[in-house]
N, C-alpha and C positions, 0 to 999 in steps of 0.2 A: 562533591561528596554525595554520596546514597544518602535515601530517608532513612533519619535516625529513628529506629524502632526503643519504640518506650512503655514502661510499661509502670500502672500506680500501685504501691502499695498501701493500702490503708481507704479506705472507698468513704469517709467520714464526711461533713459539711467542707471542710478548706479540699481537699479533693474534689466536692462536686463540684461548688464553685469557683475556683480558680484552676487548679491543675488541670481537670479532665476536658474544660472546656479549651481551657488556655490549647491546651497540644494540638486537640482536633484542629483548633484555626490555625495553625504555624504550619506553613505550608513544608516545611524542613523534616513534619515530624511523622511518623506511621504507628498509630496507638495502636499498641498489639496486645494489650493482656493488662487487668485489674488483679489484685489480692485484697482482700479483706477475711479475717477468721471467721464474722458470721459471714455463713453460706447464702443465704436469702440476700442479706448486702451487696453481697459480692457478682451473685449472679443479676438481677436487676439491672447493676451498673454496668455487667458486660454484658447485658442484653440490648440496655441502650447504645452503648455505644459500639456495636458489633465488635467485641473482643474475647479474646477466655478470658474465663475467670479460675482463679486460685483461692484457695483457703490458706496455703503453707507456702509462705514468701520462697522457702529454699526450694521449694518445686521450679517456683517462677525464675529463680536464679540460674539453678540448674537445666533450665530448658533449653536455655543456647537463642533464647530467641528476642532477648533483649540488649540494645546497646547502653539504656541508660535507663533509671528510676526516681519517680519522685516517691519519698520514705515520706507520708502523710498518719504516720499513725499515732499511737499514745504516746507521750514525750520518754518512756523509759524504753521504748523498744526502739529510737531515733539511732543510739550507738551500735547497738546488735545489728541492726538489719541492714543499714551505713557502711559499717565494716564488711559484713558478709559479700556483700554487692560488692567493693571496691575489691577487694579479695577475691574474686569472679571477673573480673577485669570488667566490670559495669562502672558506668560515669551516675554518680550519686546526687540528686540534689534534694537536699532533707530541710525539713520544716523545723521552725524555733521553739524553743530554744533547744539547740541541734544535741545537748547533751543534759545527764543529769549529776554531772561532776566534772572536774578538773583532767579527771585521769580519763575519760571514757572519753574527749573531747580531743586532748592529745593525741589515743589510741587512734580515733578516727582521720584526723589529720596524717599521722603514720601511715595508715592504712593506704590514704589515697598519692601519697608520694612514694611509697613500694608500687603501688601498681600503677602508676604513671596517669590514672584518670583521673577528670574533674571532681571536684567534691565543693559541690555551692550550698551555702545556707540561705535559707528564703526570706534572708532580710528586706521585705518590699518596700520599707519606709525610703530607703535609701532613693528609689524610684518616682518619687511623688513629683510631679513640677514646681509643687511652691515650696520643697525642701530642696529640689538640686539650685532654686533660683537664690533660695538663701545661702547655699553653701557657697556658689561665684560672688555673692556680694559681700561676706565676710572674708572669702579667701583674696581678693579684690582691696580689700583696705575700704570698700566702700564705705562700712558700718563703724570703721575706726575696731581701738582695742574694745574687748568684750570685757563687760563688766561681771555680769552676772546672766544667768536665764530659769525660765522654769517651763515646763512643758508637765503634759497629762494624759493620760488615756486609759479612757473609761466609759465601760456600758453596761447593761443591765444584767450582764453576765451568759454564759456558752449555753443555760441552759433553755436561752431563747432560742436560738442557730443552730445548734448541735443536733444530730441527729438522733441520741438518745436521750436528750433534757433533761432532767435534772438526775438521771441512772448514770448518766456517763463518765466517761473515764477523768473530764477535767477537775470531776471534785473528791479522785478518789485517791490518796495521797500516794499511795505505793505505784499508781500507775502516772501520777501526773508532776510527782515531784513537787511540785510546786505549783500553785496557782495564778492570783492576777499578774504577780510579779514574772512568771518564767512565760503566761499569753503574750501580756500585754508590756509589761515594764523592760522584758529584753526589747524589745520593739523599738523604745524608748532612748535606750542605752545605746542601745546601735545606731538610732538617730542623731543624738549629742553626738558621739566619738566620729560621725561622719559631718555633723556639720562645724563643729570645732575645730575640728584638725587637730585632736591631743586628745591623748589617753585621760580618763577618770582613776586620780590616783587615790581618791580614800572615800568612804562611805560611813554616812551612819542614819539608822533607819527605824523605821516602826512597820511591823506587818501584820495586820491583824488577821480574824476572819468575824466581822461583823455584823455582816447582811444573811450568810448564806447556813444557816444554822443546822441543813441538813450534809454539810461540806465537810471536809477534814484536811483543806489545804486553805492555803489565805484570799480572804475578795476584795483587803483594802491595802492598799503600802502607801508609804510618805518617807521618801529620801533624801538626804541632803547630800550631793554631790561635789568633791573640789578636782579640779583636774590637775594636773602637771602643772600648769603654770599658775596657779592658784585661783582659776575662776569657779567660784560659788555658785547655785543655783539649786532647783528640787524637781524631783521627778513624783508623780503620783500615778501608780496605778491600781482602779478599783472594777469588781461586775457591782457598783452598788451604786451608779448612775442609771435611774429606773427612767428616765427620761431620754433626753436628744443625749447622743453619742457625742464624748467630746476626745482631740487626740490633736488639739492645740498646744504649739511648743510658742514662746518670748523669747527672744535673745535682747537681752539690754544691753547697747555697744555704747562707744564715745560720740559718735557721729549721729546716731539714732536706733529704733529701735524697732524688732523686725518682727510681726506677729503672721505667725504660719498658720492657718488650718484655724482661727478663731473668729475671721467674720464668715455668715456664712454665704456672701456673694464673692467675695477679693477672696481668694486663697493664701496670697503674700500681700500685706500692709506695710509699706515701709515709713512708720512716723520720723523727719528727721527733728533734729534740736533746734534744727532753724524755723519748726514751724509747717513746713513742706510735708504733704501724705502724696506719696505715690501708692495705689491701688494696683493691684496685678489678678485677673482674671486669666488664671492655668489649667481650667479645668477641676472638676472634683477629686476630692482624695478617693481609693478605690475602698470599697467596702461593700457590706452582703444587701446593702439598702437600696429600695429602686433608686434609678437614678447617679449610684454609685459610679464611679468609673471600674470596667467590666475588666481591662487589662490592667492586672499588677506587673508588667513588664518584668517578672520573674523568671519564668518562664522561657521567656525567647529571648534574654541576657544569658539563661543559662545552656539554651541551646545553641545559640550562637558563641558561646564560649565550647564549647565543642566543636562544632561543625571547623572554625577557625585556628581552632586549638593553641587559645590564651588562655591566661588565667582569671576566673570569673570573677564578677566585679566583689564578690559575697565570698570570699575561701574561706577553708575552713578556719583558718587561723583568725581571720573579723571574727565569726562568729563564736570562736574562742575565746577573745578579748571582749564579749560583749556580753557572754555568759557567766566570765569572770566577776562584772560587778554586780549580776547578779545572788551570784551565792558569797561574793563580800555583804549587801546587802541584810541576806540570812542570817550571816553570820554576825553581822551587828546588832540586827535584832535579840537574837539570841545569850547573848555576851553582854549586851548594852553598853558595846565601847566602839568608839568610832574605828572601823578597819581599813585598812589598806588592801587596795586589792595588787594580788601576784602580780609582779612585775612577767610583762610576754617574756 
């Protein structure tokens, strides 16, 4: 196959740091054109990287000169500009959480099985080594049945990273929908539903917004999770960790019990019942922090789900089912009754 021409929309911090970098190194890929509505954004970043730049995503569509986009912008323009691209016969790969409803998310999905192109969501967690190493040792019988688990992810909030800090879009609710829960906690969800192997059948939750006083979307959640087969456990996502970043998951099995991302030399801890600690050094989780591991293997999962033409490890439909108990979550909170999320 030809280099696939790609072009970003949205030119923000996860743009600089993963997308625009990631492309340039994938030898597969020909970065042809940035979008972003500020102009001075925009231009900068196609200055850097020898590209044009756009202000109006449908220009960039309409130019004929892209095979594929990464959709990096505020979480409400993820199903617009998603659609419009698949609908343009562009291969889509859009950031989390990929929608801001049930209905925009389906749409989306629609969209990219009429026009025959990929449509990835940039679930990275799924990506990490000491979550695919947990997911062979539970899928494996290793860790025996799962009892329970609890996982977290939390930092000091976007307005450290973000490119416009604390003006920006993630605390503004009409453009971000939702806060720590739609950054950080689909992140989360999507990590359970791929390391468990079963759907999250009901929710009930607390969401607050208690750190970020000048926000009007939530910086703290606390969920209690039962899946299909009635395994229990809590998810917390908050920006109100002013300290070390944390985005450590437990699984508490019969055999033993498997701590990801919580010390910070072993990446996977495998304590078992007999006593026995296997230690696993996989490398760092990826993240904007020196030191970080620099590829989120997004990126070149999704281009090489193009170039191959399978279906990406991330479809739309995961990401569907993953935004779903997201807004079960909301809607618990809100209601204060435990919900069910939409059966796929």
């Amino acid at each position: 196959m030809e280099t696939l021409r790609v072009g970003v929309i949205g030119c923000g911090s996860i743009a600089q740091h993963r997308h625009l970098p990631e492309y340039i190194a994938n030898k597969n890929v020909e970065l042809v054109a940035v979008c972003d509505l500020n102009e001075e954004r925009a231009k900068a970043v196609a200055e850097k990287y020898g590209v044009v730049a756009y202000t109006n995503y449908e220009e960039l569509l309409k130019s004929g000169g892209v095979d594929a986009v990464s959709v990096c912008t505020p979480n409400y323009l993820h199903a617009p500009i998603s659609i419009a691209a698949l609908n343009a016969g562009i291969h889509v790969l859009c950031e989390k959480p990929m929608a801001t409803s049930r209905m925009e998310a389906e749409d989306m999905i629609a969209a990219a099985e009429a026009s025959g192109k990929k449509l990835m969501i940039a679930h990275n967690q799924r990506f990490v080594p000491s979550h695919r190493k947990a997911r062979q040792l539970i899928e494996t019988g290793e860790i025996g049945r799962i009892y329970s688990f609890r996982t977290a992810f939390g930092h000091g909030g976007p307005e450290g990273w973000s490119v416009e800090g604390k003006e920006g879009w993630f605390f503004q609710k009409e453009k971000a929908f939702v806060g720590a829960m739609g950054d950080l906690g689909v992140h989360k969800t999507d990590l359970l539903r791929y390391l468990l192997g079963e759907e999250i059948a009901e929710v009930g939750s607390f969401v607050e917004t208690s750190a970020k006083d000048f926000a009007d979307v939530d910086d703290n959640a606390v969920c209690v999770l039962k899946t299909e087969s009635g395994i229990i456990g809590t998810l917390a996502a908050s920006w109100a960790y002013v300290s070390k970043e944390d985005n450590s998951t437990i699984i508490y099995g019969e055999k033993a019990i498997l701590r990801l991302e919580d010390d910070p030399i072993h990446s996977l801890v495998v304590q078992y019942a007999n006593g026995e600690v296997v230690k696993y050094e996989l490398g760092k989780i990826q993240s904007n922090d020196e030191g970080g591991q620099n590829n989120s293997h997004v990126i070149e999962k999704f281009v090489e789900s193009i170039i191959q033409d399978v279906e990406p490890p991330v479809p739309g439909v995961e990401g569907m089912k993953s935004l779903s108990v997201i807004l079960a979550a909301l809607e618990s909170n809100e209601t204060k009754q435990i919900v069910r999320v939409i059966e796929q």
